[in-house]
N, C-alpha and C positions, 0 to 999 in steps of 0.2 A: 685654267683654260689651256692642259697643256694635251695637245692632241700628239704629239712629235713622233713616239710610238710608244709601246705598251712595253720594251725597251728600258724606257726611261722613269716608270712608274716606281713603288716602292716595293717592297716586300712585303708580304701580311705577315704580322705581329706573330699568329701561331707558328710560319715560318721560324721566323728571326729566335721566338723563344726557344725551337726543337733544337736550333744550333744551339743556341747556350747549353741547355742542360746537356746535350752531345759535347759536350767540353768537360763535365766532369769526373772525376776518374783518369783511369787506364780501357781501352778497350782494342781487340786486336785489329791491325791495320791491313790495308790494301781489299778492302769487301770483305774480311772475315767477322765484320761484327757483326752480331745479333740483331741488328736494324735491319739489315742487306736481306739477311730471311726474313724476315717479317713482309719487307718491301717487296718480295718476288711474289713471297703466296698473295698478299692484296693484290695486286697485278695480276696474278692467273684469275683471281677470284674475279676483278674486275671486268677481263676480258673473258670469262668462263673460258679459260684457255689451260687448262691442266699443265698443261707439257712445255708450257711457253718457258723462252729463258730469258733473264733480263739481267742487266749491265748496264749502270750507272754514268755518266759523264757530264760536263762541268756547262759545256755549249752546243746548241741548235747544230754547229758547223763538223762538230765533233765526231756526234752521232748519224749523221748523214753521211761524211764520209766515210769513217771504220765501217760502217754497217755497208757503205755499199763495196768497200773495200774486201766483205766476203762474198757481194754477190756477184762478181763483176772478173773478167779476167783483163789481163792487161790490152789482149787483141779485143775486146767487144766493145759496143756502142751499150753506152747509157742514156736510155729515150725519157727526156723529158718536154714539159709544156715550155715554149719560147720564152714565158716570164716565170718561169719556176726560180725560187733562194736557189736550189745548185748550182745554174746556168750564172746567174747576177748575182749573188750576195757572199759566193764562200771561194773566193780569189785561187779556182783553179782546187780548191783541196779534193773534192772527188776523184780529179783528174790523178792527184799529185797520190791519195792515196790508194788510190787500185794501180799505179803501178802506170797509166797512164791510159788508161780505158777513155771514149773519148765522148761527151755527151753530145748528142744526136735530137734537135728540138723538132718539136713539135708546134704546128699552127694551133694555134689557142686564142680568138681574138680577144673572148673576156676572159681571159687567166686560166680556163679548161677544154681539155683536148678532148677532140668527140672520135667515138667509135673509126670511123671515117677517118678521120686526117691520121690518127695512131695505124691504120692497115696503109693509109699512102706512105706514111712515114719508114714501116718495116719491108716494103718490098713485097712482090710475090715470090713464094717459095720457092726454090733453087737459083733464085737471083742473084745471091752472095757467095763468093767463092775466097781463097784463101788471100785472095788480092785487097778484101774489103773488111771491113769491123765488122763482126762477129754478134749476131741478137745477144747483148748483155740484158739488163735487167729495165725494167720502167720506173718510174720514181712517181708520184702523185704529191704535190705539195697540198695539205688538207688546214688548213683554210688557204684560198690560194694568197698570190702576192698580188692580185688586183681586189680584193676582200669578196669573191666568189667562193661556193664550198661546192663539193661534189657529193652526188645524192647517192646513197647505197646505190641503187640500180644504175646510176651510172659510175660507178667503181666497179661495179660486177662487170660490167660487158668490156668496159677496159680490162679486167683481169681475164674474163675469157678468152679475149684476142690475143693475149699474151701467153698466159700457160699451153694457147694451143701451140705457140713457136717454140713450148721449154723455157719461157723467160721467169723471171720471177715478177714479184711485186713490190715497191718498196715506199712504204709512206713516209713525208716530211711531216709528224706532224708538231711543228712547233704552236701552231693555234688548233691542237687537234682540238680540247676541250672547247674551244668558241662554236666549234666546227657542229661540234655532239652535240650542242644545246641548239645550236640553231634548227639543226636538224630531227634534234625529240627521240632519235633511235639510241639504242644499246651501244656501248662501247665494242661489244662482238658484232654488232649488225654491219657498223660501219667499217670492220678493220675483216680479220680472219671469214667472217661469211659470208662476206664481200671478194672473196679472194685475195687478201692482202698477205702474205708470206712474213713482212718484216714492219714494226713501227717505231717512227723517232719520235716518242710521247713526251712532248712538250712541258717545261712546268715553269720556267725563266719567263716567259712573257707574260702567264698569268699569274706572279702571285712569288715565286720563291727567290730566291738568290741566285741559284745558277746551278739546277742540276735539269740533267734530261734523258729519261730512260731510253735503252737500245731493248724494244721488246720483240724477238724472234719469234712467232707464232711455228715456223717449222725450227726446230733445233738441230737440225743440220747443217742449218746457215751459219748458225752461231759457235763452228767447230774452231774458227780462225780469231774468233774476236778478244778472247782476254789478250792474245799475244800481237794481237795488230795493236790494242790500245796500249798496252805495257811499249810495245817499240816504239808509238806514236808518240808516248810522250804523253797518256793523257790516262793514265791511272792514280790517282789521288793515294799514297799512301795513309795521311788519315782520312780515308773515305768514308768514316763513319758522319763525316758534315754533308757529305753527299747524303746519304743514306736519310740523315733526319729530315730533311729540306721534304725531299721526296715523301716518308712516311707522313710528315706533317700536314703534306698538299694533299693526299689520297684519305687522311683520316675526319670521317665525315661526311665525306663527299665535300670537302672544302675547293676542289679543284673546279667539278660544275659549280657552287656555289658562286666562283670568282669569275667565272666563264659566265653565268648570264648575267651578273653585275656591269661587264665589260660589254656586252651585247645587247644589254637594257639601254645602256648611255646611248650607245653608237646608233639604237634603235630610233633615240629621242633626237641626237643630231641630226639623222637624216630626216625626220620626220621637219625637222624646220626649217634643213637648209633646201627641200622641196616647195615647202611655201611660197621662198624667197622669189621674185621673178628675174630674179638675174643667176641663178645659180641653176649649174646642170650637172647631176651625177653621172659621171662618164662611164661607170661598169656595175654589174650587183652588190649592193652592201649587205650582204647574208649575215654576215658574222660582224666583229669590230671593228671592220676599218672601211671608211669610203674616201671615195677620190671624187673631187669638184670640182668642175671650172667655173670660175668666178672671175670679173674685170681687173684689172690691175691693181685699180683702185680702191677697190671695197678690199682685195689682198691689204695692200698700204694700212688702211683702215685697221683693221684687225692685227694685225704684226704692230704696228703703232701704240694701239691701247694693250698690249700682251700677250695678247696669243700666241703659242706656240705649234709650230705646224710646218711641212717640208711644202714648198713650192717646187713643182718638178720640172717643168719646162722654160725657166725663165727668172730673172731675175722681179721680184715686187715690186722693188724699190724703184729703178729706172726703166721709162721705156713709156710708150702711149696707156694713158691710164684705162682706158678704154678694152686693149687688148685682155683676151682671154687667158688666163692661166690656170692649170691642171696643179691641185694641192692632196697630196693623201693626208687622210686625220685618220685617228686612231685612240681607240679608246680602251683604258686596262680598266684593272675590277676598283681601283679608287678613286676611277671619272663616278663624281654624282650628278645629281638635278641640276645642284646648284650652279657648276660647272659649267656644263651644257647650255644651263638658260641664259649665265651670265654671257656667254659665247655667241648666242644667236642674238639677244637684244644688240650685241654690235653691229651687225648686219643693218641694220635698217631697217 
């Protein structure tokens, strides 16, 4: 029953075993191994993106910021949604690696910013002068951080509003694959012909140890990035564990496989914790994760018998049992039935 986040889940076996055998031998270091190509053409092939360039790194916080550290100058604003990971979850590093670009939110009330709030957000044109931050880039967190995903057409009309300023486009997508499967479109539908320029393609939440590709669909973004990561501090000289992790997740399509495993559960939690007449799902549960309000009480209840899960507004343990409390759950690709049901029989 552990909902806490997909974070905390394990690794899939074919993961864990690419490392092993990537232990054996001699093979050259810093992304010169033969994995690293392998990993790039899968990647073009996957996003049918020929020209795409891609670059390895260890965490979600990583690749959001190097990457946006190429799109981004130190004077511009980085437009993101008000609950986007950049804003809350990466302690300043975007800020810290562009040099100090400054992010710029956007109203988003379920986790996505509409056509509308992103053109209030950028000003009308000639509105910004050298007194003021600078149109830097836009960021899309894909699955968001309220478990909302963004539908190709509304990714496009976000990207139109942008490239018409010269902005770029820059996806987070650390649950991009929950995102894909929720959605049934192509891995290109949803990124580059969508207008998407840059993506942070997740594989840590679903499934590996801890690698997350930097995939540039324009290669001119990508002119700065080995040398921002090498300074950053976050090139892996034996990156060939990088490399396997990565080729392991993409071979078979293992990486959707692990994504609708984790979407199937979270499909069956909400499914019950709607039944419930005390429980109210506070935003869209698209992909794997929803947020609940439940009484204090029935919290108690469940934290008591084991379950594991973030209370967000409130302590469980003390206070009117009565009162309401907002809980996100979260489900990875090793939540099953079993899990799930044994979860919801605690409910009542």
């Amino acid at each position: 029953m552990h909902f806490a986040s997909d974070n905390a889940g394990p690794a899939h076996p074919s993961v864990i075993e690419a490392v092993a055998r990537a232990s054996d031998g001699y093979q050259r270091a810093y992304g010169a191994e033969a994995a690293m190509e392998r990993v790039q053409g899968r990647i073009r092939e996957i996003f049918e993106a020929p020209q795409a360039e891609v670059h390895l790194v260890a965490t979600g916080t990583a690749a959001n910021a190097l990457m946006l550290g190429c799109m981004a100058r130190p004077w511009d604003a980085v437009f993101c949604s008000e609950h986007a990971h950049v804003e809350h979850d990466e302690a300043n590093a975007p800020e810290f690696y562009t040099g100090g670009a400054k992010l710029s939110l956007v109203a988003a009330p379920d986790g996505r910013m509409t056509p509308e709030a992103l053109e209030r957000a950028l000003l009308p044109d000639g509105a910004r002068s050298f007194h003021n931050a600078q149109l830097g880039p836009l960021t899309l967190t894909q699955t968001t951080e309220t478990g909302a995903v963004y539908g190709a057409p509304e990714i496009a009309a976000l990207a139109e509003i942008a490239h018409a300023r010269g902005m770029k486009l820059h996806m987070d997508g650390a649950r991009f694959a929950n995102a894909l499967v929720a959605l049934g479109c192509s891995p290109a539908e949803m990124t580059w012909k969508a207008g998407v320029d840059a993506l942070a393609f997740g594989g840590t939440k679903n499934g590996c140890m801890g690698v997350e590709a930097a995939v540039f669909f324009d290669p001119a973004l990508a002119a700065e990035f080995a040398h921002r990561r090498k300074r950053g501090g976050h090139l892996f000289s034996k990156h060939r564990f990088l490399s396997a992790q990565m080729e392991a997740y993409l071979d078979a399509d293992l990486w959707r496989d692990l994504a609708a495993r984790a979407n199937a559960a979270c499909a069956r939690l909400v499914a019950g914790l709607r039944a419930h007449p005390e429980a109210e799902i506070v935003w869209p549960a698209d992909a794997n994760l929803v947020f609940v309000a439940l009484p204090r009480a029935v919290h108690r209840r469940l934290l008591e018998a084991g379950a594991d899960y973030h209370v967000m507004d409130g302590d469980p343990m003390q206070g009117a049992p009565e009162e309401r409390l907002t809980a996100r759950m979260v489900c990875d690709w090793s939540m099953d039935e079993d899990g799930v049901d044994r979860f919801l029989s605690l409910l009542g």
